[in-house]
DRENDO-1510 file (C-alpha; in Angstrom, 1 decimal, always signed):
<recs>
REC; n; res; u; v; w
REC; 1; UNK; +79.9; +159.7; -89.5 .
REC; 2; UNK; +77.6; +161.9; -91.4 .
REC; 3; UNK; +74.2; +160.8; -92.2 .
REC; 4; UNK; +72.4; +161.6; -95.4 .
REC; 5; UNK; +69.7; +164.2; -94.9 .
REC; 6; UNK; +67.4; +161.5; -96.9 .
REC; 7; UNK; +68.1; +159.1; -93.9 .
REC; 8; UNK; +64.8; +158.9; -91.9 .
REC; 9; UNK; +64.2; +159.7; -88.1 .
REC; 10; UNK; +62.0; +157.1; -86.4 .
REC; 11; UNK; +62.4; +158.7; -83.2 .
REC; 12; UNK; +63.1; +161.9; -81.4 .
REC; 13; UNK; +63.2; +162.2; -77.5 .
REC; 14; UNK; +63.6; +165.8; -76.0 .
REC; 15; UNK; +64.0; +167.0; -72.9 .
REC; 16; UNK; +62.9; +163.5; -71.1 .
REC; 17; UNK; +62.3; +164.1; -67.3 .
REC; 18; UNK; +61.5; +160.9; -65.1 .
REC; 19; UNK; +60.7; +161.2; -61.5 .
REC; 20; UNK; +59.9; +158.7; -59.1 .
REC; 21; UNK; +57.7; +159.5; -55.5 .
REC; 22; UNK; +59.7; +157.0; -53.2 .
REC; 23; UNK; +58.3; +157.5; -49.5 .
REC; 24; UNK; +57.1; +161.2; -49.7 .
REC; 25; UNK; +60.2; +162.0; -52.1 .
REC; 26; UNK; +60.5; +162.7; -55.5 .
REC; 27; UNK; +63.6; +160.8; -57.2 .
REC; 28; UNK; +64.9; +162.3; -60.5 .
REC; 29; UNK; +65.9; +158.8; -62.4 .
REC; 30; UNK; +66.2; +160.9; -66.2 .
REC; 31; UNK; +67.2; +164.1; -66.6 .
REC; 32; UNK; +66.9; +166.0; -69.3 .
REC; 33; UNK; +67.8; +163.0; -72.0 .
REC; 34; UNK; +67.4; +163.7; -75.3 .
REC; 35; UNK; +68.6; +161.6; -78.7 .
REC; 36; UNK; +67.6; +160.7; -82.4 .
REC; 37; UNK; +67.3; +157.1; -83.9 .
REC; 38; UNK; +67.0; +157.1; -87.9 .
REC; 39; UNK; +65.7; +153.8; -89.9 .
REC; 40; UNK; +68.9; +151.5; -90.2 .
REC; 41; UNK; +70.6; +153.0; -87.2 .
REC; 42; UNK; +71.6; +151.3; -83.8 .
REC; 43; UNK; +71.7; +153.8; -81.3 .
REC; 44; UNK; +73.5; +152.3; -77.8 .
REC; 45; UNK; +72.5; +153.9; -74.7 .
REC; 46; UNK; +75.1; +153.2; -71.9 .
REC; 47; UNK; +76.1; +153.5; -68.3 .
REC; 48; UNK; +76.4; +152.1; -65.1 .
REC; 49; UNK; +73.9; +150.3; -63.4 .
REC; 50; UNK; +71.5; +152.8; -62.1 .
REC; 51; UNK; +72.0; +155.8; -64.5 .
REC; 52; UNK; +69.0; +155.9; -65.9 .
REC; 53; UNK; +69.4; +153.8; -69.4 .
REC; 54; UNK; +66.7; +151.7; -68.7 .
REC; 55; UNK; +64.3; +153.5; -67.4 .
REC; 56; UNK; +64.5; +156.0; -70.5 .
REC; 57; UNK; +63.7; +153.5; -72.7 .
REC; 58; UNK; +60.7; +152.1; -70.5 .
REC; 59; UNK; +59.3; +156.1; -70.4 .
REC; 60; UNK; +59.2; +155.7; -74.5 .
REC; 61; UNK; +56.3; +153.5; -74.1 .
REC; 62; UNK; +54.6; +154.3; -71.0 .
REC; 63; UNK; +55.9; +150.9; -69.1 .
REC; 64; UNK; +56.7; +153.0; -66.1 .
REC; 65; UNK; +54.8; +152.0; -62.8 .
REC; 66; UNK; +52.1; +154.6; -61.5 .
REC; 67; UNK; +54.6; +156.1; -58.5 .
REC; 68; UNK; +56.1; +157.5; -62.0 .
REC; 69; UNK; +56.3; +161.0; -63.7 .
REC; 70; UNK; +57.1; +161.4; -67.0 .
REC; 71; UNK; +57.6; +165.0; -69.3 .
REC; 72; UNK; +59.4; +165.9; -72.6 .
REC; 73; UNK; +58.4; +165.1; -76.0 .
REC; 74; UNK; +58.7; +161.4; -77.7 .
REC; 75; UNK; +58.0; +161.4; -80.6 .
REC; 76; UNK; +57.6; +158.6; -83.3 .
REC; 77; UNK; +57.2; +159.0; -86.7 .
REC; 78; UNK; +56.7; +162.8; -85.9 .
REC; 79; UNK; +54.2; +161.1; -83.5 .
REC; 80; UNK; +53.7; +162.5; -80.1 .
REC; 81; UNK; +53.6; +159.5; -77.5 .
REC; 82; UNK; +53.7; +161.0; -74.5 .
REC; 83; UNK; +50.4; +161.8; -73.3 .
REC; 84; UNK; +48.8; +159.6; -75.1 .
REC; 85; UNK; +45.8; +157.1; -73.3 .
REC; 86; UNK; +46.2; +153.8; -72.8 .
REC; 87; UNK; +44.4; +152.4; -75.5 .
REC; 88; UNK; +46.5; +154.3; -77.7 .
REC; 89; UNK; +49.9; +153.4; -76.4 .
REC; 90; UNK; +48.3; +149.7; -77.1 .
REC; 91; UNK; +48.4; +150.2; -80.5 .
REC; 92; UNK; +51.8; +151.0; -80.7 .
REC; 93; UNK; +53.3; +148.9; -78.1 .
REC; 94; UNK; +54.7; +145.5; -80.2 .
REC; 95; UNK; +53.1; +146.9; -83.7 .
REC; 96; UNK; +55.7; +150.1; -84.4 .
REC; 97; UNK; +57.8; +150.0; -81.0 .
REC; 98; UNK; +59.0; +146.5; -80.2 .
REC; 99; UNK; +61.1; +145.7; -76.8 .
REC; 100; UNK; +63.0; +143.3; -76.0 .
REC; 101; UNK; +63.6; +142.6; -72.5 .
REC; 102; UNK; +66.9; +141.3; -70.5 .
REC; 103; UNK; +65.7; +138.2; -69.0 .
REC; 104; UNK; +63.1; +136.5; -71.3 .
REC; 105; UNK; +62.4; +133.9; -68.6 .
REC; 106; UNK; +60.6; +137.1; -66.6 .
REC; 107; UNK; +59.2; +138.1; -70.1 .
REC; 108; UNK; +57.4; +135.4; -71.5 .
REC; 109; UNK; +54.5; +133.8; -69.9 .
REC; 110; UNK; +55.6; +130.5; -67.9 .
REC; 111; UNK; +51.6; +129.0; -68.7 .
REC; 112; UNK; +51.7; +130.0; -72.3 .
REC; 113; UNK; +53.9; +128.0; -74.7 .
REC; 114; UNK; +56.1; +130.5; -76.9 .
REC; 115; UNK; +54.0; +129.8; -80.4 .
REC; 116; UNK; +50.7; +130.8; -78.6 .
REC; 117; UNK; +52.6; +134.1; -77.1 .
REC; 118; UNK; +53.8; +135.5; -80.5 .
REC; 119; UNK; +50.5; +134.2; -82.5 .
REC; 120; UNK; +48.6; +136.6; -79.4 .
REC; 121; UNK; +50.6; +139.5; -80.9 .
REC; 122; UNK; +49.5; +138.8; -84.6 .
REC; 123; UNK; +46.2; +138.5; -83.7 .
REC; 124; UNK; +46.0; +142.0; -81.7 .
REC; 125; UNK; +47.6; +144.2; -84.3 .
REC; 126; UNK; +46.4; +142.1; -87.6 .
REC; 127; UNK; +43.0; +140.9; -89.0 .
REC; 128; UNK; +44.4; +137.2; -89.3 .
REC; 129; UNK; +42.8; +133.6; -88.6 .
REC; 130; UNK; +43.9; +131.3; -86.0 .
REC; 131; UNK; +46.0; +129.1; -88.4 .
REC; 132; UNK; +47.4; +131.6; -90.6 .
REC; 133; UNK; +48.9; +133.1; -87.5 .
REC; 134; UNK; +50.6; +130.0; -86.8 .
REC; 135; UNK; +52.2; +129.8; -89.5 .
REC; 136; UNK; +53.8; +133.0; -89.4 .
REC; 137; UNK; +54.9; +132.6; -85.8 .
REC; 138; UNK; +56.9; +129.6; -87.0 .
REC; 139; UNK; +58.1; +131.7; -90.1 .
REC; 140; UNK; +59.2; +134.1; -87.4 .
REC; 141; UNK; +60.8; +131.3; -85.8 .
REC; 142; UNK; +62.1; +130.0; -88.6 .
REC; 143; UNK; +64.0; +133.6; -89.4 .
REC; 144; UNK; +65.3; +133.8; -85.6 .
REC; 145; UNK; +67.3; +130.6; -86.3 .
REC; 146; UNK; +65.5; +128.7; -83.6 .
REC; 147; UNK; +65.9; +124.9; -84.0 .
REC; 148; UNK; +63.0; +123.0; -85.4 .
REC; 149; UNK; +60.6; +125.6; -85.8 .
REC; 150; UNK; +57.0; +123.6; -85.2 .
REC; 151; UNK; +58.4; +121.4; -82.4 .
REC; 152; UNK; +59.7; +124.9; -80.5 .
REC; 153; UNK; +56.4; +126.5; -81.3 .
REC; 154; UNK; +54.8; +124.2; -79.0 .
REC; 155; UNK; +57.1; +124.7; -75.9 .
REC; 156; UNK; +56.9; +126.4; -72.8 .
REC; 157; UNK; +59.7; +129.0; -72.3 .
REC; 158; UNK; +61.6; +126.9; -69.2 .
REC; 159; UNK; +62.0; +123.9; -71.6 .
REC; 160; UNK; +64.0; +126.4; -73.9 .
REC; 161; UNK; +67.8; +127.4; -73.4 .
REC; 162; UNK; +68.7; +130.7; -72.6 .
REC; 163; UNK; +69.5; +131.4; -76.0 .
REC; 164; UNK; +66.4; +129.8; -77.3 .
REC; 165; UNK; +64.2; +132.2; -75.3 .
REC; 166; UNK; +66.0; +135.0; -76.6 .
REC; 167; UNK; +65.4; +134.2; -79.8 .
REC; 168; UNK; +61.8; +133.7; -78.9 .
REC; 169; UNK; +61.5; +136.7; -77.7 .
REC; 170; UNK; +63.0; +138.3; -80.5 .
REC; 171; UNK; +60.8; +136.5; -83.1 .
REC; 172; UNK; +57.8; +138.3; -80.9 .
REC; 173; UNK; +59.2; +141.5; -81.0 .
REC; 174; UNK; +59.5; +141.3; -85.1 .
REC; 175; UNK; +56.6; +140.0; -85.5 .
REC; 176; UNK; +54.6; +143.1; -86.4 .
REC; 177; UNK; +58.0; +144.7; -88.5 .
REC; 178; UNK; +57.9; +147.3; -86.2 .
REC; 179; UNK; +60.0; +150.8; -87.4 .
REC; 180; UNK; +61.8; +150.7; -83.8 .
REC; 181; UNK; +62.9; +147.8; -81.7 .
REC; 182; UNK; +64.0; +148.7; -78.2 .
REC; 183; UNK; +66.9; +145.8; -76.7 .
REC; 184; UNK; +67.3; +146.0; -73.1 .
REC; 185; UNK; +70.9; +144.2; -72.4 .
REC; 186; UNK; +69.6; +141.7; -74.9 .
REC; 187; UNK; +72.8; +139.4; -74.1 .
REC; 188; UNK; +73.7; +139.7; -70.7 .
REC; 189; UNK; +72.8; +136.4; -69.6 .
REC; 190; UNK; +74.0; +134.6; -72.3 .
REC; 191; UNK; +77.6; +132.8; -73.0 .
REC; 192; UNK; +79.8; +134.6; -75.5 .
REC; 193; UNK; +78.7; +132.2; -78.1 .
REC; 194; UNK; +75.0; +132.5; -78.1 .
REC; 195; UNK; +75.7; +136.4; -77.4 .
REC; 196; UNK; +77.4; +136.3; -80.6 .
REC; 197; UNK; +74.6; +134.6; -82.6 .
REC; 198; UNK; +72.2; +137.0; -80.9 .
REC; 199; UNK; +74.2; +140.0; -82.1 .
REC; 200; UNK; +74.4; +138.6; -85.7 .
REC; 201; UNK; +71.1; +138.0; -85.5 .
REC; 202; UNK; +69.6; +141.9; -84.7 .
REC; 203; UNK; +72.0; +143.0; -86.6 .
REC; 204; UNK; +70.7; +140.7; -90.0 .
REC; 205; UNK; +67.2; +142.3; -88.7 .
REC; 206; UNK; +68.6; +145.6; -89.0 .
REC; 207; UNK; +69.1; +145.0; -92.1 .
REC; 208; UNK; +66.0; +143.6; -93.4 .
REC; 209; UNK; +63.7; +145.5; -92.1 .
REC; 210; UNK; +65.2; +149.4; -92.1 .
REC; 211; UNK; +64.5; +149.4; -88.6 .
REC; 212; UNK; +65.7; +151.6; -86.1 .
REC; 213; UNK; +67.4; +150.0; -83.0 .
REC; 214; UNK; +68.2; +151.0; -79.8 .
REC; 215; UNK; +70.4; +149.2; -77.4 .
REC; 216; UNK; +70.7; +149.4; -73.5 .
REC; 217; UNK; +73.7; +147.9; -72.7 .
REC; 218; UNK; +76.6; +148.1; -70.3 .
REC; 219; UNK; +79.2; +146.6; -72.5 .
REC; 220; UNK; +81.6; +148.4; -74.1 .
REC; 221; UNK; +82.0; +145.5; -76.4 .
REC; 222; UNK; +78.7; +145.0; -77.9 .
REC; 223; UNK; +79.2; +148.9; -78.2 .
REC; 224; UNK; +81.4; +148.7; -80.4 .
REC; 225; UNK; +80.1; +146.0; -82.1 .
REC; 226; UNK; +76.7; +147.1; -83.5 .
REC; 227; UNK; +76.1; +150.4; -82.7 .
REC; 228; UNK; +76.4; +153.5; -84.7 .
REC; 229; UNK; +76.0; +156.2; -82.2 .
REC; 230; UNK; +76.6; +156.0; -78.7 .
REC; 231; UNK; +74.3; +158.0; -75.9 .
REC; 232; UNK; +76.7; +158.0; -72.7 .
REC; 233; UNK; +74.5; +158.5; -69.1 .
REC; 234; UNK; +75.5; +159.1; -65.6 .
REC; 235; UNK; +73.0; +159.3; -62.5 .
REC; 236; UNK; +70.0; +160.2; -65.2 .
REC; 237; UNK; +72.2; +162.8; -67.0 .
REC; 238; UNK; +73.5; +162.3; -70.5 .
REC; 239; UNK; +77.3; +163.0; -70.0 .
REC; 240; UNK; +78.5; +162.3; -74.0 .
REC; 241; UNK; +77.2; +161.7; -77.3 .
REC; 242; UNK; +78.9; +161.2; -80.3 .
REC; 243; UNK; +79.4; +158.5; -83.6 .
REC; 244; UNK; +80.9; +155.0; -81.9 .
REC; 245; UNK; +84.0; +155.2; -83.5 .
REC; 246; UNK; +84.5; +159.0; -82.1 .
REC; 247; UNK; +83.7; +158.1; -78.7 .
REC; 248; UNK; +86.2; +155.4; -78.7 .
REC; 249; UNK; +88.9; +157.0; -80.4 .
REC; 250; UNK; +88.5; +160.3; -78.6 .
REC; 251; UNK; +86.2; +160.1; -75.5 .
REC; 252; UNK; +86.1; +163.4; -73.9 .
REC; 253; UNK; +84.0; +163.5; -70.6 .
REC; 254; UNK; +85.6; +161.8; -67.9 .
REC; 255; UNK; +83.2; +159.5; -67.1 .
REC; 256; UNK; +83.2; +158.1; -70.8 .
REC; 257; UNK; +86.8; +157.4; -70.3 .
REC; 258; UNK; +86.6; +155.4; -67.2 .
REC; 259; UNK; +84.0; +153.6; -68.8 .
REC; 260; UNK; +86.6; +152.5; -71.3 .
REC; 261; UNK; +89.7; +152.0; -69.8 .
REC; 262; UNK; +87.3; +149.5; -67.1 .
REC; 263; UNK; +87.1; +147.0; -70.6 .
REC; 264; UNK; +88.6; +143.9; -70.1 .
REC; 265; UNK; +91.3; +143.6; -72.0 .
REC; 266; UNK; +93.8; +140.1; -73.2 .
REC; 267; UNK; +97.4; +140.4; -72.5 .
REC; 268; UNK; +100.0; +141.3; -75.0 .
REC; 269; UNK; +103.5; +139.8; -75.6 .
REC; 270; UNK; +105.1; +142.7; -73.7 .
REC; 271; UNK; +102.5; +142.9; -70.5 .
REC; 272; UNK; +103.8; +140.0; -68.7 .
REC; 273; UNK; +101.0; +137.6; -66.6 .
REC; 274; UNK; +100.0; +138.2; -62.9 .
REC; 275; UNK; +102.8; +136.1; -61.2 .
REC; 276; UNK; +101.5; +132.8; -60.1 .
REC; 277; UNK; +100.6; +132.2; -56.3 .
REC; 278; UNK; +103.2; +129.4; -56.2 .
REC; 279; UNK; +104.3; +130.2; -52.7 .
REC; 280; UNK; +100.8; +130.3; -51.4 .
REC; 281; UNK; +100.8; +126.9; -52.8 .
REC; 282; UNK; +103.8; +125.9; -51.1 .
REC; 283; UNK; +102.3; +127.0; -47.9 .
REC; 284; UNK; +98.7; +127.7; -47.3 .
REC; 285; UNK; +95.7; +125.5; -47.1 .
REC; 286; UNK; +93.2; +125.6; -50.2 .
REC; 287; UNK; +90.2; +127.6; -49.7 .
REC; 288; UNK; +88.5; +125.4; -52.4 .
REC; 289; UNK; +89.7; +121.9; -53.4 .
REC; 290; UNK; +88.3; +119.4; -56.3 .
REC; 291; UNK; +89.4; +116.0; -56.3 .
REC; 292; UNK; +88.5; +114.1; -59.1 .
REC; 293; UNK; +84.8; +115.0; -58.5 .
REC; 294; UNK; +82.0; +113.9; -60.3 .
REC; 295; UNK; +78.2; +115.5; -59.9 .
REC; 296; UNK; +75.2; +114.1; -60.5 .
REC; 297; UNK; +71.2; +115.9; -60.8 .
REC; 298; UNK; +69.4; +112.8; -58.8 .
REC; 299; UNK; +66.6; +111.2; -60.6 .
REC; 300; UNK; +63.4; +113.1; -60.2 .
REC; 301; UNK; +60.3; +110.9; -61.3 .
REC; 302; UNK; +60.4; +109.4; -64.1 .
REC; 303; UNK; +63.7; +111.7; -65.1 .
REC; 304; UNK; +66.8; +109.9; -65.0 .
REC; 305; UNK; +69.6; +110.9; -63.0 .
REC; 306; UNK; +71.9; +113.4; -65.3 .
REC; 307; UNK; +75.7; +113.3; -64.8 .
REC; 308; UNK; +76.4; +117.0; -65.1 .
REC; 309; UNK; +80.6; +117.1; -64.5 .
REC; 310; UNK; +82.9; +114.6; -63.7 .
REC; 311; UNK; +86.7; +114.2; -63.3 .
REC; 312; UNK; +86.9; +117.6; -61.9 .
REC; 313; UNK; +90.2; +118.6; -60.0 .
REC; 314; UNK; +91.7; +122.1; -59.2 .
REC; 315; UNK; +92.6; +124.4; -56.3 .
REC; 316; UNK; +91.8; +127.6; -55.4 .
REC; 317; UNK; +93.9; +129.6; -52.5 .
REC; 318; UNK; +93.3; +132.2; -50.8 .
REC; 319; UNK; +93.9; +135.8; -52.9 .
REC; 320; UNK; +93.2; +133.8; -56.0 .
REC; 321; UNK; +90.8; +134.1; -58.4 .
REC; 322; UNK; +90.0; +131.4; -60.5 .
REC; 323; UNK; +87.9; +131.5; -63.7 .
REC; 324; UNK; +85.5; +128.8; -64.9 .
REC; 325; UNK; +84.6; +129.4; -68.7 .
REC; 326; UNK; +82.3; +127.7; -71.0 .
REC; 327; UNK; +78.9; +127.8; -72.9 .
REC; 328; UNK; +75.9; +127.1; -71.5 .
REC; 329; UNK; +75.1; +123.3; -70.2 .
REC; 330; UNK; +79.1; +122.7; -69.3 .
REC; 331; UNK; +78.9; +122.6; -65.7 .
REC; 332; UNK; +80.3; +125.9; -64.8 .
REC; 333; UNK; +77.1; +126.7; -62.6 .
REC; 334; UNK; +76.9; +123.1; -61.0 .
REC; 335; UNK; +80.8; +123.7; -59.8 .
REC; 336; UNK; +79.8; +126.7; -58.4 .
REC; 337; UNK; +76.6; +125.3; -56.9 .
REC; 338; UNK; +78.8; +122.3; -55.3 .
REC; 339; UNK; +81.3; +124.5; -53.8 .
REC; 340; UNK; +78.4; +125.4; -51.4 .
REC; 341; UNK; +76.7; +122.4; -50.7 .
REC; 342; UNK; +73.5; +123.0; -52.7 .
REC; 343; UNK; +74.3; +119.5; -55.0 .
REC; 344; UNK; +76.0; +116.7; -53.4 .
REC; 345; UNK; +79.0; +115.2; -55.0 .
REC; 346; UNK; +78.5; +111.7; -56.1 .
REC; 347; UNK; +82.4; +110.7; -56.8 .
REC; 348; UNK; +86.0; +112.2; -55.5 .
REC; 349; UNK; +86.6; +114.7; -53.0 .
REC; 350; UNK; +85.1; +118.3; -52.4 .
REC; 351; UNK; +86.7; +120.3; -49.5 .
REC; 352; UNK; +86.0; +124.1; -49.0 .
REC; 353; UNK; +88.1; +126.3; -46.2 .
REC; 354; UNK; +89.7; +123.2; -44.8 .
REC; 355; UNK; +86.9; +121.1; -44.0 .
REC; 356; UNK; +85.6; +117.9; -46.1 .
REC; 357; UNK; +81.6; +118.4; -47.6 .
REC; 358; UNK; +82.0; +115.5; -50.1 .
REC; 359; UNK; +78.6; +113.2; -47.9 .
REC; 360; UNK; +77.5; +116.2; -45.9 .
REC; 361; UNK; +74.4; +117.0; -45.4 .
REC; 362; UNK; +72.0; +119.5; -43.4 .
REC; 363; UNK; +73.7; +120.9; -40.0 .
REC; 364; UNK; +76.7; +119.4; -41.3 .
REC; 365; UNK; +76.7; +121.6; -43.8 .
REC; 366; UNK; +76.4; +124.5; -41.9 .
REC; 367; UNK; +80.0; +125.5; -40.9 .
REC; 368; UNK; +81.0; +126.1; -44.1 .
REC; 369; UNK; +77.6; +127.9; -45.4 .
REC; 370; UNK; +79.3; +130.8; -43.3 .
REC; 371; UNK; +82.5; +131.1; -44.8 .
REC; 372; UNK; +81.3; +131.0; -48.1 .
REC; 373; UNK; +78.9; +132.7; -50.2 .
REC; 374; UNK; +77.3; +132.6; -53.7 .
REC; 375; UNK; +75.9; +135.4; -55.9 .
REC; 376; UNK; +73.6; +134.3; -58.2 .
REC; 377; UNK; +72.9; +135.2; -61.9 .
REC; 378; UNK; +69.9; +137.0; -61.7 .
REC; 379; UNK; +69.3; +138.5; -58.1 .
REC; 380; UNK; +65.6; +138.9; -59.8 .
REC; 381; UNK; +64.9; +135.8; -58.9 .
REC; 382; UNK; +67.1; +135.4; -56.1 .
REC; 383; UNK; +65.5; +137.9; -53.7 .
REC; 384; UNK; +62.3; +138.1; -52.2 .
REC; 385; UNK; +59.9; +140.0; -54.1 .
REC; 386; UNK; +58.1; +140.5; -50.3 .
REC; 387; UNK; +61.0; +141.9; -48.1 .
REC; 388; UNK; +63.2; +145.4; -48.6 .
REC; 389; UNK; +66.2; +144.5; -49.7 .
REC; 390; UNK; +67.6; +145.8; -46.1 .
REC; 391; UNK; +65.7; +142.8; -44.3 .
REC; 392; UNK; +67.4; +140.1; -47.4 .
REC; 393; UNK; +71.0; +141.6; -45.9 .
REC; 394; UNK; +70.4; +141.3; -42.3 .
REC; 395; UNK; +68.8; +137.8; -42.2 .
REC; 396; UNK; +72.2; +135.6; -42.7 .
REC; 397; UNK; +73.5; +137.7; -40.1 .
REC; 398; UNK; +70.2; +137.3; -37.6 .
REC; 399; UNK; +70.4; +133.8; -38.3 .
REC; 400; UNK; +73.8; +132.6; -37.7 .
REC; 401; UNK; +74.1; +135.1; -34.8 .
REC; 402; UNK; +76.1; +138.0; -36.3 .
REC; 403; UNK; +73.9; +141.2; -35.0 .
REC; 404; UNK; +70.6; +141.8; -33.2 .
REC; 405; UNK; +68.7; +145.2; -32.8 .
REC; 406; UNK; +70.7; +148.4; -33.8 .
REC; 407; UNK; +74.2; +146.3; -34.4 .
REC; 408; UNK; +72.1; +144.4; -37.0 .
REC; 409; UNK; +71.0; +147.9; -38.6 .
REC; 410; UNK; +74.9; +149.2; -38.5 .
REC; 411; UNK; +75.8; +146.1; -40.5 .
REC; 412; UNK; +73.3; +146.3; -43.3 .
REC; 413; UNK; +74.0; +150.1; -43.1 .
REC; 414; UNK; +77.5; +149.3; -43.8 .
REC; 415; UNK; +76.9; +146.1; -46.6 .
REC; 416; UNK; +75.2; +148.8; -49.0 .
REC; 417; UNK; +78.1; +150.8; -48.4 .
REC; 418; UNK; +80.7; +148.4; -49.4 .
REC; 419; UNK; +78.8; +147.7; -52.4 .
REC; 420; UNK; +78.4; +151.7; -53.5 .
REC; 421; UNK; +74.3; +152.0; -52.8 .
REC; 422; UNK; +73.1; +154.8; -50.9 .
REC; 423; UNK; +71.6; +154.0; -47.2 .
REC; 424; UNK; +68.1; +154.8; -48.2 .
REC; 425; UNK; +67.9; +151.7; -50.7 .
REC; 426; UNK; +67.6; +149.5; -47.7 .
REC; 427; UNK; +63.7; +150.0; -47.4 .
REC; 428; UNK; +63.0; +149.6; -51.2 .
REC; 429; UNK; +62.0; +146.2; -52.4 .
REC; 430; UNK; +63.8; +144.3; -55.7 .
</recs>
C-alpha cells in the first residue's frame, strides 16, 4: 500500500535499545526496533510472548521501571521524547500519547469509581471546572457505547464487566484526543463478541479522530483485521515489516510464517474431522464426568444465592480435549472452577478421574486436587506478587510430598523447561 506523501507521521522510533540489569546482568529486551505510525494508520506490533512488543511500547513513554535502560530516538510530532524529565513526559502521557492497557482491572483504580478516573485526566491536561468535566466523562462514555452513561459513571471498575472496563478505559484514553493511542492486547481477555465490539469501536475512533494507533497484539486475527502495517518481533529483534496484506500473502522470514500457519483455522468440506474417541468410550473410565449438574454462588449477605449452570452433562476421556465456548457470564469458568472442587455442586453428579466430589469437601477433596490442575486467566493475579516464580512451582510439589531439597530444585528446573522458559527465570518475581 502506498501512502500519500501528504499523510502525516505522528511517530518515528529509531534505533530503540532496552536493557534490563537483572542480578548483576544486563538483559537486551529491544534491539534495535525502529517503525513509523502516520495519523489514520494502525500499526500492529507482533510476536510471541516475550519478544519485546510490549516493552517497546512502554519505552515510548518512559513507563519502564528504574532497573531499565533505554536509547534511540522517539520522536512525536518531530518531538524528541526520550530524554525528556519527568514533568515533561507528564504532559504528554494521556494528553498526545494515550495507552491502553491489557487488563483494565490492574489499570483502573479499584477505590476510584470510573467517572472520577477519567474526569482526573480532564482536569490535569485542561483548564475545566468540576462539573463541566463530568459531563464530558459521560460524553466520553456515551461515545464508547457503555450502557447508561451517568449510572456507569458512578461505578467502581469490579462492578463492570470485562467489556465494560474496556470500554472505560478506552473512554480515558480518548479523553484528551490524543494524536497516538497505544493498545496493549486490548482484547485478550474478552469473548469474541465483546472483542468484536471493541475492535469496531477503536477502529470508529480511528476514524474520528485522525489518530495514529498502534496495536500489541499476538493475534494474527485482529492483525488482519485492523491493522495497516504489521511490525513482526522475535527475542527484541524486529524480524519483518511490511503492509498487512503483504505479510499475509507473502511472509518472507521464517518466523513470520510459523506465526501464520500456528492460526487456528475451521475445517473445510475436504479436511475430514479428528475421528471421534468412540473406542475410548467403549472402554476407559471418564477423566471428567457431569451428570445433570447444577451450580450455585451461595448467598453472601444480603446477596442471594445465584444459580450460575444447571442441567449440565458431558464426558471427557482421557486424550480428549473438550471445548467450552460462550460469552461472558455463561458458566464456562464456573464448569471449570467445579471440575476442581473450588464451588460445590448443588444438584446431579460431578466425578473427576474416577472418584465422586459432588458433597466433598476439605481433605476429601484432596485426592483429586493432585490429579488435576487449573490455569487461570490472568496468572497476574494468580501468583504471588512476593515469591519468584521458582518458589510458586515447587510449593504443590513440597506440599503434597513430590520433592525436598535439590530433587525439589530438579523439578522446578525441569517445569520451566517443559513450558520453553530459560532456567534463570526461576528467581524473578511475576
Amino acid at each position: 500500500m502506498a501512502w500519500p506523501q501528504k499523510t502525516e507521521t505522528v511517530m518515528s522510533v529509531t534505533d530503540l535499545n532496552v536493557d534490563f540489569w537483572v542480578d548483576g546482568t544486563m538483559y537486551p529486551a529491544a534491539k534495535n526496533v525502529s517503525f513509523e505510525v502516520r495519523r489514520g494508520e494502525t500499526l500492529a506490533i507482533v510476536g510471541e510472548s516475550g519478544s519485546g512488543k510490549s516493552t517497546s511500547a512502554m519505552a515510548l513513554l518512559g513507563l519502564l521501571p528504574e532497573n531499565s535502560r533505554t536509547s534511540g530516538s522517539v520522536t512525536l510530532l518531530g518531538r524528541e521524547l526520550l530524554g525528556l524529565k519527568i514533568s515533561e513526559l507528564r504532559q504528554v502521557r494521556g494528553k498526545e500519547i494515550a495507552f491502553i492497557f491489557q487488563e483494565p482491572m490492574t489499570a483502573l483504580n479499584p477505590v476510584y469509581t470510573v467517572g472520577f478516573q477519567i474526569v482526573e485526566v480532564l482536569r490535569t491536561h485542561f483548564d475545566i471546572s468540576p462539573a463541566d468535566a463530568k459531563l464530558r466523562a459521560i460524553d466520553l462514555l456515551a461515545k464508547v457505547e457503555m450502557p447508561d452513561p451517568t449510572t456507569s459513571f458512578r461505578k467502581f471498575p469490579h462492578q463492570l464487566s470485562g467489556g465494560q472496563r474496556q470500554r472505560a478505559m478506552i473512554a480515558m484514553a480518548i479523553s484528551c484526543d490524543p494524536v497516538l493511542l497505544i493498545a496493549d492486547e486490548p482484547t485478550t481477555a474478552l469473548d469474541v463478541t465483546v472483542q468484536a465490539e471493541i475492535l469496531d469501536l477503536l477502529r470508529s475512533l480511528r476514524e474520528r479522530l485522525d489518530s495514529g494507533i498502534i496495536l500489541i497484539t499476538h493475534d494474527m486475527g485482529v492483525v488482519a483485521d485492523m491493522a495497516d502495517r504489521v511490525v513482526v518481533m522475535k527475542d527484541g529483534v524486529t524480524v519483518e515489516t511490511g503492509d498487512t496484506i503483504d505479510i499475509f500473502r507473502s511472509p518472507k522470514h521464517a518466523y513470520t510464517k510459523s506465526l501464520l500457519a500456528a492460526v487456528p483455522r475451521l475445517l473445510t468440506a475436504s479436511e475430514p474431522p479428528t475421528a471421534p474417541l468412540a473406542a475410548h468410550e467403549a472402554t476407559a473410565t471418564p477423566a471428567l464426568s457431569f451428570r445433570d449438574v447444577a451450580i450455585e454462588y451461595p448467598k453472601r449477605g444480603r446477596v442471594p444465592a445465584f444459580r450460575a449452570a444447571e442441567g449440565i452433562t458431558f464426558d471427557v476421556y482421557p486424550g480428549e480435549t473438550v471445548g467450552l465456548v460462550g460469552e461472558s457470564g455463561s458458566g464456562k469458568t464456573t464448569l471449570g472452577r467445579a471440575a476442581v472442587g473450588l464451588l460445590p455442586v448443588k444438584e446431579g453428579t460431578l466425578e473427576v478421574v474416577g472418584v465422586n466430589i459432588t458433597g466433598a469437601r476439605g481433605k476429601g477433596l484432596r485426592p483429586v486436587r493432585r490429579k488435576t490442575g487449573i490455569v487461570f486467566q490472568d496468572p497476574g493475579s494468580s501468583l504471588n506478587p512476593r515469591w519468584p516464580i521458582g518458589e510458586s512451582i515447587g510449593e504443590p510439589l513440597y506440599l503434597a510430598g513430590e520433592a525436598r531439597g535439590n530433587e525439589l530444585d530438579r523439578r522446578v528446573e525441569e517445569l520451566l523447561r517443559q513450558v520453553e522458559l530459560p532456567i534463570g527465570y526461576r528467581n524473578r518475581y511475576p
